[in-house]
SERO-4910 file (N, C-alpha, C, O; in steps of 0.05 Angstrom, whole numbers):
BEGIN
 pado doro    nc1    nc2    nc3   cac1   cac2   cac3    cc1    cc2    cc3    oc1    oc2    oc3
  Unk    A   2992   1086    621   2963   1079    620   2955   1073    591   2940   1055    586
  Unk    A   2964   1089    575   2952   1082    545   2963   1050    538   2946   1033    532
  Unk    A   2991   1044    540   3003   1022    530   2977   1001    552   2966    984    538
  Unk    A   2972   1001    566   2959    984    580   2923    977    573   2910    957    578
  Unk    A   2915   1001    561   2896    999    550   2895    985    523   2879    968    516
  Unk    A   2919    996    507   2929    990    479   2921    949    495   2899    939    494
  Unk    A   2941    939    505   2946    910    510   2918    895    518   2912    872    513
  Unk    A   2901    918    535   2875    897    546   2863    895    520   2853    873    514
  Unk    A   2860    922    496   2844    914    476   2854    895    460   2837    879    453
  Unk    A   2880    890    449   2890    867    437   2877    841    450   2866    823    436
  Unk    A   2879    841    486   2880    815    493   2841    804    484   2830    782    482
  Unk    A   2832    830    483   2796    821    492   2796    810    456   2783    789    452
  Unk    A   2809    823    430   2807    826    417   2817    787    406   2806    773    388
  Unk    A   2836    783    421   2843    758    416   2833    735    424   2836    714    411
  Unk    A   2818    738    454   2799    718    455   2770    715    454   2760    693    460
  Unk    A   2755    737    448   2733    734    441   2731    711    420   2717    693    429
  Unk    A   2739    705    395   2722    698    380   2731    666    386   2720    647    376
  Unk    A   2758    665    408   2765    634    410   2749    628    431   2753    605    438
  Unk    A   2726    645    447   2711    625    469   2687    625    460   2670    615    474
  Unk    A   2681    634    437   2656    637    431   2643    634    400   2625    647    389
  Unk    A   2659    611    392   2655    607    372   2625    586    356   2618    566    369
  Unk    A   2613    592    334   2587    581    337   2596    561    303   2607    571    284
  Unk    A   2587    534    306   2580    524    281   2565    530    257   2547    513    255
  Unk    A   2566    547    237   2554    557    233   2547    547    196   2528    553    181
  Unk    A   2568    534    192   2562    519    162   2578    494    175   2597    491    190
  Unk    A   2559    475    159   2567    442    156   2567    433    131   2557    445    112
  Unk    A   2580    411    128   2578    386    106   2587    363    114   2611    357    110
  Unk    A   2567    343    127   2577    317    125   2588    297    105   2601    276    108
  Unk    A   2579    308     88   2589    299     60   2575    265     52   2585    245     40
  Unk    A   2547    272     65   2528    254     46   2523    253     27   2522    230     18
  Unk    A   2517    277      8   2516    290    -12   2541    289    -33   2564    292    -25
  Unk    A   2533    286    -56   2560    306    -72   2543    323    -92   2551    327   -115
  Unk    A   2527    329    -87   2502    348   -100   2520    381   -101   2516    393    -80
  Unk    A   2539    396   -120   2547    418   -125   2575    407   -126   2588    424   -138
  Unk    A   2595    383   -117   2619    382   -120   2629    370   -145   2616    353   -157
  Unk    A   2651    378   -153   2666    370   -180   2686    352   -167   2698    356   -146
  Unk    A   2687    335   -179   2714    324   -168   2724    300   -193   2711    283   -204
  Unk    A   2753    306   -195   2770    286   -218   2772    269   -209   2761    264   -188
  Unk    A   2793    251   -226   2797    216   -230   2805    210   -197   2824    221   -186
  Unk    A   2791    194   -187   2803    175   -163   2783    194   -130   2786    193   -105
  Unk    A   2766    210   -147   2755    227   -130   2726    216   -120   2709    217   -137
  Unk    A   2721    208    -98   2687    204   -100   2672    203    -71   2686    190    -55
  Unk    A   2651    211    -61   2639    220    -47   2622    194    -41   2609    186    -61
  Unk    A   2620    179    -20   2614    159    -18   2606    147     17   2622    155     34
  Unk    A   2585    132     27   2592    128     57   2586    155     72   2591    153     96
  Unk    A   2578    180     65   2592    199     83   2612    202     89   2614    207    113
  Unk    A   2640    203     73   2666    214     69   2662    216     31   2648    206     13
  Unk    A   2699    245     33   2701    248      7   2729    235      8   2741    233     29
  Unk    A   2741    226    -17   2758    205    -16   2776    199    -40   2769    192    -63
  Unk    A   2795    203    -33   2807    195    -53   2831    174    -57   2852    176    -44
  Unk    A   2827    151    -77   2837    131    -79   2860    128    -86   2865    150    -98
  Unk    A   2883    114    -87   2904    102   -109   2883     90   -130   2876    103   -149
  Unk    A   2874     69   -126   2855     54   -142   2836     66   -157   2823     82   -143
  Unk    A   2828     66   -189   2849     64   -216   2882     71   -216   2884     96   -214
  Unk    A   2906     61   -218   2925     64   -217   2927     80   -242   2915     74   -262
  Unk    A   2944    106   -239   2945    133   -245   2970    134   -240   2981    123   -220
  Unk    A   2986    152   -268   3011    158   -261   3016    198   -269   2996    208   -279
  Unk    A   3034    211   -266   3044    231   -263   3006    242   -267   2993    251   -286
  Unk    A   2998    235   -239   2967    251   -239   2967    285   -225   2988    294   -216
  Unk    A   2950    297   -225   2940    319   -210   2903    320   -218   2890    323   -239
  Unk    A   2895    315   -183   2869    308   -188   2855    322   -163   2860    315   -140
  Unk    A   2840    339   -168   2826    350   -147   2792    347   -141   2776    337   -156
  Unk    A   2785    360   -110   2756    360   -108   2754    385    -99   2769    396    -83
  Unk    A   2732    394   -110   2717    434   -105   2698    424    -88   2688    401    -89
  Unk    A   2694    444    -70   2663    441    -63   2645    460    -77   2653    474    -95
  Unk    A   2618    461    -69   2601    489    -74   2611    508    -64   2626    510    -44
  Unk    A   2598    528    -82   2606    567    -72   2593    564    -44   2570    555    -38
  Unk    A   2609    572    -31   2599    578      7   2601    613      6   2624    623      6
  Unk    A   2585    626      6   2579    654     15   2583    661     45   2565    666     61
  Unk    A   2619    661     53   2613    661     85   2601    693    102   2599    717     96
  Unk    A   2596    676    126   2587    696    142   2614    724    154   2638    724    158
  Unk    A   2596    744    155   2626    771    158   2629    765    171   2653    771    174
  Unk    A   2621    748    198   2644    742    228   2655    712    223   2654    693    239
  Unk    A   2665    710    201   2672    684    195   2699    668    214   2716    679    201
  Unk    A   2709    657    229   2730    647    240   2748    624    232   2770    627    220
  Unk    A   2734    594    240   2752    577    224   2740    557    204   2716    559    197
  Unk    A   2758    535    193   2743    518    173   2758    504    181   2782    506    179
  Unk    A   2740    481    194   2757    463    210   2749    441    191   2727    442    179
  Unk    A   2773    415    187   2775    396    166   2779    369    185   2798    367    199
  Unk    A   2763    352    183   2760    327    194   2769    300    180   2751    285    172
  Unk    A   2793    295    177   2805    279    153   2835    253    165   2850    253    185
  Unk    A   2833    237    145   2850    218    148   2864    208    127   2853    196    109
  Unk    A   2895    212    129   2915    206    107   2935    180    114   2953    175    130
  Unk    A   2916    161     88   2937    125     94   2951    124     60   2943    121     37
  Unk    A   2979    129     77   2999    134     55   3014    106     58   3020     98     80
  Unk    A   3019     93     36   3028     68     21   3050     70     24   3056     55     43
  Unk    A   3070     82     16   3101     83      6   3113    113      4   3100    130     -8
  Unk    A   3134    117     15   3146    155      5   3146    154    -18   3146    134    -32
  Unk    A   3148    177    -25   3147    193    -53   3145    214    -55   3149    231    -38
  Unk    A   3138    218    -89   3150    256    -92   3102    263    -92   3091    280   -106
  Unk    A   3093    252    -80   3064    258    -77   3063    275    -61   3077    271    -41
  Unk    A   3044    300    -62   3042    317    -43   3010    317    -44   3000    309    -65
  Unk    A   2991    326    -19   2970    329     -9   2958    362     -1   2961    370     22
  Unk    A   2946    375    -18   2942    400    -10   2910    418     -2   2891    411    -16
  Unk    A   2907    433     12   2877    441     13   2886    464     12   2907    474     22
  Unk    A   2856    479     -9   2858    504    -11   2834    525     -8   2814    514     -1
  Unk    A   2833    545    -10   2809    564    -11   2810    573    -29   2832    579    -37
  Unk    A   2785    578    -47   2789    602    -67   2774    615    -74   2755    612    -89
  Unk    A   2786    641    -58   2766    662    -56   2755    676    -83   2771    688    -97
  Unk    A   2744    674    -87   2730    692   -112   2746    685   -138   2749    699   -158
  Unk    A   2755    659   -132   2771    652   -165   2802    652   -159   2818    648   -177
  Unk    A   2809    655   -137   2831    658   -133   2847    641   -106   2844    650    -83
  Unk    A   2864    614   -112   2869    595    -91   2896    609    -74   2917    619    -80
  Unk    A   2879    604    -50   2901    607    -22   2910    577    -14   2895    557    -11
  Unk    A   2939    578    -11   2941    552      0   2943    541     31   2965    541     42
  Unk    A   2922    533     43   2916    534     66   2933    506     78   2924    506    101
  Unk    A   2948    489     76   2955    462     84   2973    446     60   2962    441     38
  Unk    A   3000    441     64   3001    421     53   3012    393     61   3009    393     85
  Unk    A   3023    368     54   3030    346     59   3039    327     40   3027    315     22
  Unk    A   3068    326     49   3083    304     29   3089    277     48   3091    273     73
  Unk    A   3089    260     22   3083    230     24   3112    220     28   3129    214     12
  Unk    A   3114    221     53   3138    215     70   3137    179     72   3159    168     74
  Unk    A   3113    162     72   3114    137     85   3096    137    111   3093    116    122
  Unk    A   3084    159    122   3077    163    149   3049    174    145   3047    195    132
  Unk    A   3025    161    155   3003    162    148   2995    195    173   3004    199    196
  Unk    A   2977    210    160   2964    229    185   2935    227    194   2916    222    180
  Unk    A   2937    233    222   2913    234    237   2905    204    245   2919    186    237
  Unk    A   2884    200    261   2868    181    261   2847    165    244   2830    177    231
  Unk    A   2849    138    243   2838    125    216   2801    135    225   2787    131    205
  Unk    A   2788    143    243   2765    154    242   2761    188    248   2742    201    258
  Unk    A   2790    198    236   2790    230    226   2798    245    249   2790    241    272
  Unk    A   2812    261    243   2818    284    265   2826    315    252   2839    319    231
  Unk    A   2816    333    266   2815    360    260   2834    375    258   2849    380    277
  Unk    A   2838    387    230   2853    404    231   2845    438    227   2828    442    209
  Unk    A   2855    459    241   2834    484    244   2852    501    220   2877    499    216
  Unk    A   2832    518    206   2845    540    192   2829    567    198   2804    567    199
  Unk    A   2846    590    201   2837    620    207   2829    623    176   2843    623    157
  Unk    A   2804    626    177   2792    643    151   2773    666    149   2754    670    133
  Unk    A   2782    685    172   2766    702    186   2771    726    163   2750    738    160
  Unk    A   2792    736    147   2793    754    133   2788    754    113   2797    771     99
  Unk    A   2765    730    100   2762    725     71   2724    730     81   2712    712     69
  Unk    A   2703    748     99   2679    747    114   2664    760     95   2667    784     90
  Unk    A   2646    743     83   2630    761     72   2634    759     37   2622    773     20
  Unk    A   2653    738     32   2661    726      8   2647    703     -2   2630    692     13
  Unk    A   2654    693    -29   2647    667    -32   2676    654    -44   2695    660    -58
  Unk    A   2665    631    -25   2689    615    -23   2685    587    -31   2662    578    -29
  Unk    A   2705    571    -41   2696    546    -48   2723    535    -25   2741    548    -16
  Unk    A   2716    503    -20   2741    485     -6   2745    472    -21   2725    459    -29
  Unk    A   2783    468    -38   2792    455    -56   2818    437    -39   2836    444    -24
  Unk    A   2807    410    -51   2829    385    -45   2836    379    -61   2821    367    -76
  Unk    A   2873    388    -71   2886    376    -98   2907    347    -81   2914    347    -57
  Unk    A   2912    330    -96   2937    312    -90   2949    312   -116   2934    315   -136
  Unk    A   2972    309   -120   2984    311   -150   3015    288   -142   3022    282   -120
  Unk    A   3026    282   -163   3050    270   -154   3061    248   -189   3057    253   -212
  Unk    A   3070    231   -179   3079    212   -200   3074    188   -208   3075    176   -229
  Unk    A   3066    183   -179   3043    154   -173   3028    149   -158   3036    143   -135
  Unk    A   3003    148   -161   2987    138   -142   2989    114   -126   2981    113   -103
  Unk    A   3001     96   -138   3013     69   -112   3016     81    -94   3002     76    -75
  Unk    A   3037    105    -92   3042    115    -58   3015    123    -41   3012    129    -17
  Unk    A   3004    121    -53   2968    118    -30   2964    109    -21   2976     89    -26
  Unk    A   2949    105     -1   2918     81      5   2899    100     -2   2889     96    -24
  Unk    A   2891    121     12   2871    141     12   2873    169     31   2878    172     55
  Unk    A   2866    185     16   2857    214     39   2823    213     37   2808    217     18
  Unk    A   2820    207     61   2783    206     72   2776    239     80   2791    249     96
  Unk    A   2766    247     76   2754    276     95   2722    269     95   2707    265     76
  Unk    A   2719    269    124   2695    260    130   2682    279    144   2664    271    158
  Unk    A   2688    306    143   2671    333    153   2678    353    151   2702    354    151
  Unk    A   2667    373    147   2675    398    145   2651    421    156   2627    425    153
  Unk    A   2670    433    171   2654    455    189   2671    484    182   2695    488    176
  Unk    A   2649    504    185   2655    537    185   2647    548    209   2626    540    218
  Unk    A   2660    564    222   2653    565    249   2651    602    240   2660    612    220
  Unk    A   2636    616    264   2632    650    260   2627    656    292   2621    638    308
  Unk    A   2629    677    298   2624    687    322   2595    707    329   2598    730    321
  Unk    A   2575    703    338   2555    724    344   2554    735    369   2565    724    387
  Unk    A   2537    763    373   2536    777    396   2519    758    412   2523    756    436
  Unk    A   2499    743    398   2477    735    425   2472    708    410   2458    707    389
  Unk    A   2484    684    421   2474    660    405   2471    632    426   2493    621    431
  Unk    A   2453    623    437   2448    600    454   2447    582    442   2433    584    423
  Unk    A   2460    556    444   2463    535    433   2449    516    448   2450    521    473
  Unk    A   2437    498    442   2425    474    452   2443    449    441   2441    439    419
  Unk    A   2464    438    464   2490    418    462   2464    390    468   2472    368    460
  Unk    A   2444    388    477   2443    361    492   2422    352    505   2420    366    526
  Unk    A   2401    332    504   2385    313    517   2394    290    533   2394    269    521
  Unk    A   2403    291    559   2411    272    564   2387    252    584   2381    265    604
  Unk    A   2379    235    585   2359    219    613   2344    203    592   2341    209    569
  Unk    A   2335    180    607   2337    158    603   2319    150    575   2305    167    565
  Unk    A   2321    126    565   2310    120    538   2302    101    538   2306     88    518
  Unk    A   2287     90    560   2264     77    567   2256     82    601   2272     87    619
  Unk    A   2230     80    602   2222     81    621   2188     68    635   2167     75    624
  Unk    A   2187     57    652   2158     39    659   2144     65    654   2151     89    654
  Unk    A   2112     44    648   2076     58    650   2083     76    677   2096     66    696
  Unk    A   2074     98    679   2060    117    707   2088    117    730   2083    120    754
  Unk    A   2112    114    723   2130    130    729   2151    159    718   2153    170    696
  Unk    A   2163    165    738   2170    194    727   2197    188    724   2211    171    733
  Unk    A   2203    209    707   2227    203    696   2248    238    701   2241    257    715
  Unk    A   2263    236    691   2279    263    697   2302    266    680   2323    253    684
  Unk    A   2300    291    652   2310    296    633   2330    321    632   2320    343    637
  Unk    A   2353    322    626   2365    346    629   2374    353    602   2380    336    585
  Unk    A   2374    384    597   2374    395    565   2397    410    582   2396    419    605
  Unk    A   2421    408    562   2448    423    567   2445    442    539   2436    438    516
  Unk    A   2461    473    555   2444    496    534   2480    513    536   2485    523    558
  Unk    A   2497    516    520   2513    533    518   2516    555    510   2520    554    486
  Unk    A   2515    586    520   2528    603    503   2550    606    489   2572    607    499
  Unk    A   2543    608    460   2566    615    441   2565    648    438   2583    660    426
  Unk    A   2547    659    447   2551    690    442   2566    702    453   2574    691    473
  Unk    A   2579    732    446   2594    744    459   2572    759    482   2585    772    499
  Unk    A   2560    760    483   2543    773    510   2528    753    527   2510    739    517
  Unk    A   2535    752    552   2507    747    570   2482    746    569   2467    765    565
  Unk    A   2476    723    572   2443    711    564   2440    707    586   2455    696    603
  Unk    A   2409    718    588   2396    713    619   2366    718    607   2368    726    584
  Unk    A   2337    716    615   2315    709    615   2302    711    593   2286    727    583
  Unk    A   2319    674    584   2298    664    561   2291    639    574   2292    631    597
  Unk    A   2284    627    550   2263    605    556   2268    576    546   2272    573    522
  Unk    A   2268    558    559   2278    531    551   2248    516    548   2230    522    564
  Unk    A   2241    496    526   2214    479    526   2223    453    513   2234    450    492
  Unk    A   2217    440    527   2212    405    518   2189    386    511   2169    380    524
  Unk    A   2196    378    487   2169    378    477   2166    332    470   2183    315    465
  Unk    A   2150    333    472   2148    300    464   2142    303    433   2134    324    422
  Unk    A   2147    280    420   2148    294    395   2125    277    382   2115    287    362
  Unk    A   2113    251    393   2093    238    384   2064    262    390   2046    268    374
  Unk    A   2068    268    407   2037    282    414   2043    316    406   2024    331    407
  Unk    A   2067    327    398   2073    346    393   2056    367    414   2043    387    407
  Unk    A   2059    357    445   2059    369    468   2085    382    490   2103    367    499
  Unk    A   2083    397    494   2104    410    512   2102    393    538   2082    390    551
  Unk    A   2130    380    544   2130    363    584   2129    388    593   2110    395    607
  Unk    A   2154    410    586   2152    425    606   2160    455    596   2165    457    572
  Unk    A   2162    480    612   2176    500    595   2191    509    625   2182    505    647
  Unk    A   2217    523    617   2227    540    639   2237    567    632   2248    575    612
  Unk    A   2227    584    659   2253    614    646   2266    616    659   2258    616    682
  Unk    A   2295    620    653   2314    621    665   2327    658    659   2327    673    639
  Unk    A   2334    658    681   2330    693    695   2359    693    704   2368    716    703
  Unk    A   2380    672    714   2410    678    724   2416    680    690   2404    673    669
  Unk    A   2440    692    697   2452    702    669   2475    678    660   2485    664    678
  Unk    A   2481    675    639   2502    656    630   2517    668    606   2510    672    582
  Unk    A   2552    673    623   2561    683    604   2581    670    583   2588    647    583
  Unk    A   2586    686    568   2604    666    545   2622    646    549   2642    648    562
  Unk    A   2614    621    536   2622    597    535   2610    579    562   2620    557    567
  Unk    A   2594    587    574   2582    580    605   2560    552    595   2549    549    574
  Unk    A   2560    542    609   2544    512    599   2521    513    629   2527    517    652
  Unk    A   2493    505    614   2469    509    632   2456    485    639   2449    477    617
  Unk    A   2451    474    651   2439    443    657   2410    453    668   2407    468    687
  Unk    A   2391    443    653   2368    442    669   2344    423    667   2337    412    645
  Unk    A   2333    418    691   2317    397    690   2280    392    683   2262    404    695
  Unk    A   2276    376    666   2252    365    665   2236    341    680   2246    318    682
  Unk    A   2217    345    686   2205    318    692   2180    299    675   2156    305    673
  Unk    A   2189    281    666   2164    273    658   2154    246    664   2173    231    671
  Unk    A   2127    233    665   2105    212    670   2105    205    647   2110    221    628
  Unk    A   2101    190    645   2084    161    625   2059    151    629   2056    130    641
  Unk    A   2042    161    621   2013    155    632   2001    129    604   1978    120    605
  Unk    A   2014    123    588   2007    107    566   2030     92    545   2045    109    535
  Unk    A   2035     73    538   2048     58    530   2058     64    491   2043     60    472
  Unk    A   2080     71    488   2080     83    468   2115     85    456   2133     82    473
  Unk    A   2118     88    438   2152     98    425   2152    132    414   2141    138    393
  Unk    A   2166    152    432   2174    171    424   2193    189    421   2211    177    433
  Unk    A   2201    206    416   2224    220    418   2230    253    431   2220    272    419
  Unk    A   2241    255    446   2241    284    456   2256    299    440   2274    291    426
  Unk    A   2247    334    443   2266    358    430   2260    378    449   2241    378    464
  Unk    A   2276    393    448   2281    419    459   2283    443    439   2292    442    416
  Unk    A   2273    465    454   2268    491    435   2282    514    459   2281    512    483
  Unk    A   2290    527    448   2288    566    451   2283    577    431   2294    581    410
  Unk    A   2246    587    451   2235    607    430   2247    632    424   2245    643    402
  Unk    A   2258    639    442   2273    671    435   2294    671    418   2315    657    417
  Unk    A   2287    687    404   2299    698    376   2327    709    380   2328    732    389
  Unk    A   2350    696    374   2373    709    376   2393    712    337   2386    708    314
  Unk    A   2411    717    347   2435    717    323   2437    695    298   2441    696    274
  Unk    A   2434    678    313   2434    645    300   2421    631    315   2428    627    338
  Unk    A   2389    618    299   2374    607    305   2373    578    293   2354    565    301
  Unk    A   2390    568    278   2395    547    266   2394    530    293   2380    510    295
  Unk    A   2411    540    316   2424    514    334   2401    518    362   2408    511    385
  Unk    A   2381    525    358   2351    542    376   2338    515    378   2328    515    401
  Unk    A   2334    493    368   2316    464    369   2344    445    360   2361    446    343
  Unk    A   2335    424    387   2351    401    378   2340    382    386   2332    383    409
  Unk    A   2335    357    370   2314    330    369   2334    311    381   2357    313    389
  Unk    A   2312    287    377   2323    260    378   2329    246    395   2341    226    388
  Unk    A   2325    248    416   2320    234    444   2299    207    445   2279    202    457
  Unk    A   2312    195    429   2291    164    439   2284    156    462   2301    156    480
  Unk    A   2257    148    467   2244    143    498   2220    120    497   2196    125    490
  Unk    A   2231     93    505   2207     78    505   2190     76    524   2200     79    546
  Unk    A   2172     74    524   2149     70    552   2149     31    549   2139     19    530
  Unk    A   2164     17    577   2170     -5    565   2132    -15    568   2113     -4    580
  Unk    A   2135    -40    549   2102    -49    546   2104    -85    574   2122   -101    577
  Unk    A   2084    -83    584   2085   -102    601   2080   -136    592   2064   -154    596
  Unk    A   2103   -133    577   2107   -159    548   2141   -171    555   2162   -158    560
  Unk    A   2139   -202    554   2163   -214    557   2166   -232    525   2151   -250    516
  Unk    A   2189   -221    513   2199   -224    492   2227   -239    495   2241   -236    515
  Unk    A   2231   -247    485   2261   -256    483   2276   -251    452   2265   -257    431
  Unk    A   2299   -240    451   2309   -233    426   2341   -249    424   2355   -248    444
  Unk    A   2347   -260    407   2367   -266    396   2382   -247    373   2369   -238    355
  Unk    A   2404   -244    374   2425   -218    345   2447   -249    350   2459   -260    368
  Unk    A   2441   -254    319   2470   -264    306   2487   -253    298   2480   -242    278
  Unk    A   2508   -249    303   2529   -233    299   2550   -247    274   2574   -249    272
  Unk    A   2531   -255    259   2543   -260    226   2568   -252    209   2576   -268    193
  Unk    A   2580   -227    211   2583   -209    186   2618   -221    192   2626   -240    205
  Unk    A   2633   -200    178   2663   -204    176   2675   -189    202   2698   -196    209
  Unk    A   2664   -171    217   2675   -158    237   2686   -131    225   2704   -118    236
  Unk    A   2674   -123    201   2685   -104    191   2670    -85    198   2646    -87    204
  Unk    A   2686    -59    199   2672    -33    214   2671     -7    189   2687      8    178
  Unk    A   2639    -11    187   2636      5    160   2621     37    167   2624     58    154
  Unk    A   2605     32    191   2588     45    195   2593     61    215   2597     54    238
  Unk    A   2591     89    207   2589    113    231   2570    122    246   2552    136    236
  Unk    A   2569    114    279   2550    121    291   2548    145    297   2563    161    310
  Unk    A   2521    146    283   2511    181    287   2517    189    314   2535    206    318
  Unk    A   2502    180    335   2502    184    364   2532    190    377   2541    210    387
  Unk    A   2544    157    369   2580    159    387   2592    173    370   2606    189    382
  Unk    A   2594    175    340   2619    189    320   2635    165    313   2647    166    292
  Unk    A   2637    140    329   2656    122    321   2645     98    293   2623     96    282
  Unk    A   2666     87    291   2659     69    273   2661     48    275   2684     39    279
  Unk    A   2636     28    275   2626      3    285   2612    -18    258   2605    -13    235
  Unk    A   2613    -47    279   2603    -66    259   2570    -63    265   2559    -52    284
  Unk    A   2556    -78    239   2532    -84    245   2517    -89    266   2495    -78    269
  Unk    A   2527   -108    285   2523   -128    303   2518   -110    322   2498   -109    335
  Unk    A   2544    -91    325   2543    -68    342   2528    -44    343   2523    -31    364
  Unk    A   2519    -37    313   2494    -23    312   2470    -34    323   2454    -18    333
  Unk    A   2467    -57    323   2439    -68    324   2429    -62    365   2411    -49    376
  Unk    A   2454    -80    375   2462    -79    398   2455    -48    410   2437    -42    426
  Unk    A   2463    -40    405   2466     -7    416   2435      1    416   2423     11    436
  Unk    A   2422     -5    391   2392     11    392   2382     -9    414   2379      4    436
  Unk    A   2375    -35    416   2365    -46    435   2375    -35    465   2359    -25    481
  Unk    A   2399    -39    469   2411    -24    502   2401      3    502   2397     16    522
  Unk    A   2397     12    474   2382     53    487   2346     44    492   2331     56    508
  Unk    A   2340     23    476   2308     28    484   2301     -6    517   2280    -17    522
  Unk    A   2317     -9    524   2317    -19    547   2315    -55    538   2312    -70    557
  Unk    A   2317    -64    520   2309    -89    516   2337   -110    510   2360   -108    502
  Unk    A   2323   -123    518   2343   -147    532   2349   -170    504   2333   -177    486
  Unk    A   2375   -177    507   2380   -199    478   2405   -223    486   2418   -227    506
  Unk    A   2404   -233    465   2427   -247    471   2445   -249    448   2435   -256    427
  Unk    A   2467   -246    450   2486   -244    428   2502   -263    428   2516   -268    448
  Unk    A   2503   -280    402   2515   -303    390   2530   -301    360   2523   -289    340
  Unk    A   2550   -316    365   2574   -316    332   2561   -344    323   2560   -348    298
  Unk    A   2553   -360    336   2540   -386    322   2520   -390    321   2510   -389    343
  Unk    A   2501   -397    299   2472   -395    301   2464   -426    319   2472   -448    312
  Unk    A   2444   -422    348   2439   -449    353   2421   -461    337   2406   -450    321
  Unk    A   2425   -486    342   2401   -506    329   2379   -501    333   2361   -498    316
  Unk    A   2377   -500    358   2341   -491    362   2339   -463    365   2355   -450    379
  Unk    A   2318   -452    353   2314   -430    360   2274   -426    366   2258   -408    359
  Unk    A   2272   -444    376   2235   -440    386   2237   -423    412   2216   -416    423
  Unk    A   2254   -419    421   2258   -407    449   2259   -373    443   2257   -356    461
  Unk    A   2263   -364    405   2259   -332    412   2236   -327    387   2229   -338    366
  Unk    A   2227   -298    405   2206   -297    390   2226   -272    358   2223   -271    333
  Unk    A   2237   -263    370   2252   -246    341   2280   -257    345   2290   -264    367
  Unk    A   2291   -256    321   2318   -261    311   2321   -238    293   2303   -231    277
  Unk    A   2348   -223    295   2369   -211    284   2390   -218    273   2404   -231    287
  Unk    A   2399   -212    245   2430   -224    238   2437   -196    224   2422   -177    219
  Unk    A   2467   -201    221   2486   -176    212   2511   -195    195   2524   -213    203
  Unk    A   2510   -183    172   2523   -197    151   2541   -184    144   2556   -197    131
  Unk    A   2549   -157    147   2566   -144    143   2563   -132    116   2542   -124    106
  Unk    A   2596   -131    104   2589   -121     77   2589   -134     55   2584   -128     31
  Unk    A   2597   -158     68   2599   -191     56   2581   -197     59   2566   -183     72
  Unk    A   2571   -225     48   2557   -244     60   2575   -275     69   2591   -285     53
  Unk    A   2569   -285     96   2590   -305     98   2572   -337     92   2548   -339     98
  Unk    A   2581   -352     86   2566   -381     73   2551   -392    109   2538   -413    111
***
């Protein structure tokens, strides 16, 4: 009986913090506001990056971040990155932690000829649960003999993840993003527990954000336990013609309230107006831009496109500009990062 107790507490002990883990520090790395970073290092686009280009020989060149004070239930530090290696060599690629002045070496990677991850980033997880309650910085060295063997290491996110007893997450707005005058519409807010305990009667509210009026509020009384995902529904009317955006709240006060409101739900009330729109699709086809919404990375043309299909309006998309154009009332072009003659 003891050895069996001994094993259930290991086992509860080992997956608690993997079903219930909460986001709890970010860096998109818009910013380079607190980071140091040497020759070939630079923060740019929303990725941090580092070049071959200035050609550099027997280099060692790193990027720090800011002191991060983590949380005592600290778990992982997950790294969102992409390595386009040129040629083998004696180049190696390393990430580190350093706790209080002192580097752990968490990852490394030699320049074999063979590029890693996906060219729009993919995750790699590190346990940094026993450094809780420290300050820590995230250090990227590459060092080697030549930088020719590069193209670049991109890291385009970085997350700290921690575990709490009672933490509701708000994952999601999903329903529609346009909709006619004086019909109803029907919105669902997806609500996850990340806590280690069962949540049951709090309160979900959806709010319009132009009139900073509540559509609706609910309490929800069944319980939802860890890692459990909640769907629930709103309804709302259009009684007036307008551009706004929905959010969602939980007022109740838990562990981590950071992830308690989440915005941004575009919603047009369409207007009883016939427009016609033309998007030139101008540019080089080059894909510079990270869509906030998908995560992927798209051309101009494709940005433009996308906001029109979320707010319901209709276009026509062309690579050649026609001769006449008296037939639209707006025109769009996307030039890329070029401009083409």
């Amino acid at each position: 009986m003891k050895k069996l107790n001994y094993l259930v507490l290991f086992i509860s002990l080992f997956w608690l913090p993997l079903s219930a883990q909460t986001p709890w520090w970010n860096d998109d790395l818009s910013s380079n506001i607190g980071w140091y970073m040497e020759e070939n290092w630079t923060i740019s686009s929303g990725k941090l990056e580092f070049n071959w280009s200035p050609h550099i020989q027997n280099f060692d060149c790193s990027a720090v971040s800011p002191t991060i004070t983590l949380h005592e239930h600290v778990q992982d530090l997950i790294v969102n990155q992409y390595l386009d290696v040129y040629a083998a060599g004696n180049e190696i690629a390393e990430i580190y932690l350093v706790v209080e002045g002192y580097e752990h070496l968490l990852w490394e990677f030699a320049l074999t000829g063979t590029n890693w991850g996906e060219e729009n980033g993919t995750d790699i997880f590190f346990d940094i649960s026993e450094y809780g309650g420290q300050d820590v910085q995230i250090k990227f060295r590459t060092f080697g003999e030549d930088s020719w063997n590069w193209n670049w290491w991109e890291i385009f996110n970085l997350t700290i993840t921690a575990y709490f007893e009672n933490d509701l997450c708000l994952n999601s707005i999903e329903g529609p993003g346009n909709i006619d005058l004086n019909v109803t519409g029907t919105w669902e807010v997806e609500i996850k527990n990340l806590g280690l305990q069962t949540q049951s009667n709090f309160t979900v509210d959806l709010y319009d954000c132009k009139e900073n009026e509540p559509i609706g509020s609910m309490l929800v009384t069944d319980g939802l336990v860890t890692g459990e995902i909640g769907v629930y529904e709103f309804e709302w009317t259009a009684t007036e013609i307008f551009n706004t955006a929905f959010y969602a709240n939980i007022p109740n006060p838990d562990d981590f309230e950071a992830n308690n409101t989440l915005g941004g739900h575009f919603v047009r009330i369409n207007p009883n107006v016939e427009f016609d729109v033309l998007v030139w699709d101008n540019d080089n086809g080059k894909r510079y831009i990270i869509d906030p919404e998908m995560g992927d990375i798209i051309d101009g043309a494709i940005g433009i496109t996308r906001a029109f299909e979320a707010a319901g309006i209709s276009y026509e998309l062309v690579e050649d500009l026609p001769d006449d154009l008296s037939g639209y009332n707006m025109i769009f072009t996307s030039l890329g990062c070029y401009c083409l003659p």
